[in-house]
N, C-alpha and C positions, 0 to 999 in steps of 0.2 A: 364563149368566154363566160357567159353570162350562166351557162349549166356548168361550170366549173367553179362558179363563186358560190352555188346551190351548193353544190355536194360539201363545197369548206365547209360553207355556213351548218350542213346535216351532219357532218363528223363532228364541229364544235357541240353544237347543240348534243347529237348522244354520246359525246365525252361528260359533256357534264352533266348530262342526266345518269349514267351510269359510272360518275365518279362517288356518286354517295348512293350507289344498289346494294347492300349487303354491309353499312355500316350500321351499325344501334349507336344511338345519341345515349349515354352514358356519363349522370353528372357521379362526378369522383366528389367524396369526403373529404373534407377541409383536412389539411396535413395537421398532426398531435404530434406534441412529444412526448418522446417516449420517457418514461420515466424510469431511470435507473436506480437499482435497489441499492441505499446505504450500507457500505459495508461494514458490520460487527465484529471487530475483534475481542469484546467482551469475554469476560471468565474468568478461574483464578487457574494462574499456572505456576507448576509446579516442577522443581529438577535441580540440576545443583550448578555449581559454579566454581572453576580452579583456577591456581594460581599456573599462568604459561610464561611470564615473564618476571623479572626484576632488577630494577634498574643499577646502578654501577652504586656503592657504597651502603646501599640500602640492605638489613638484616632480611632476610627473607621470611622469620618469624611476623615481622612487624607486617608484611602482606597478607596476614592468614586473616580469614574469615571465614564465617559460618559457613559449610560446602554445600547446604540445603538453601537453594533458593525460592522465595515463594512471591506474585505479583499479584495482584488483583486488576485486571484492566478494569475500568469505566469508563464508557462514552470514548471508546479508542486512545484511552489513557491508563499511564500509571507512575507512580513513583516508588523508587529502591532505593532503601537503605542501605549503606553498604559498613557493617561494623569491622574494628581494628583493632580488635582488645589487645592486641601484643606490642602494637605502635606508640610509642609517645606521643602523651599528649588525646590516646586513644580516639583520635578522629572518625565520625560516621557521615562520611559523604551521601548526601541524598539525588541522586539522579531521577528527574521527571523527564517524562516522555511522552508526545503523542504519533502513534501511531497510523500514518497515510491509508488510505486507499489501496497502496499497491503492498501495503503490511511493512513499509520500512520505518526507521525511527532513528534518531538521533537524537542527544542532549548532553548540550553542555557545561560544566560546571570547571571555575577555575582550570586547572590545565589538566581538569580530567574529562574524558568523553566517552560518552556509550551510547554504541549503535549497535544496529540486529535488522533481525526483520521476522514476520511470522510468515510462516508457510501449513494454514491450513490450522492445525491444532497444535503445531511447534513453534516455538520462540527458540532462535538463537542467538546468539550476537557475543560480540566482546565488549571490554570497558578497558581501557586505557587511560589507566592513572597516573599520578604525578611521577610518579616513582615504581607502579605494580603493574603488570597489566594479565589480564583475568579472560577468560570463556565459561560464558554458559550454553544451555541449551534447556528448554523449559517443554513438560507436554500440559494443553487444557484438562482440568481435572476435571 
């Protein structure tokens, strides 16, 4: 019995002599983060914008505006003018916008809204006005 408690004891013993034969002790680098690059949608963009809808009673002259549209982002922002020289009362709705991470936007103003999104050097989006409602599509100059 007692040469049978030997041999346990010799198989423990070169288990755990040969449970660390052929490891390297390797200290690992404290974990970083990683730091992810701010996305820019900076530039001026440039394209135009139409009239796709108008509302019930509304003259459809009084929806016209400028067809050349122009933005300038900054810091993933911008604001648009939107002129109505044929409308009474010739209203210029100003729409401000900031621009996310995944290039979407929306902004609200009174019971008009405009959202888009850029995809790469394009902006496009729509603007849904009180009474108009419009498309653009813009490329970075």
């Amino acid at each position: 019995m007692m040469k049978f408690a030997s041999i346990g004891l010799s198989f423990a013993a070169a288990a755990a002599i040969l449970s660390g034969c052929g490891q390297a002790t390797t200290t690992r680098p404290a974990a970083t983060a990683v730091a992810v690059p701010a996305v820019s949608w900076d530039g001026t963009y440039r394209g135009t914008i139409q009239i796709t809808g108008v509302g019930s009673g509304v003259q459809r002259p009084w929806c016209q505006t400028d067809p050349q549209m122009v933005v300038q982002v900054t810091n993933n922002a911008f604001r648009y003018a939107m002129p109505h020289p044929n409308a009474p009362d010739n209203p210029t709705p100003v729409y401000a916008a900031t621009i996310g991470p995944d290039g979407i936007f929306k902004s609200q103003i009174g019971s008009g809204t405009m959202s888009g999104r850029v995809d790469g050097t394009r902006i496009t989006g729509a603007i849904d006005g009180s009474v108009c409602v419009y498309a653009f599509s813009m490329d970075r100059s």
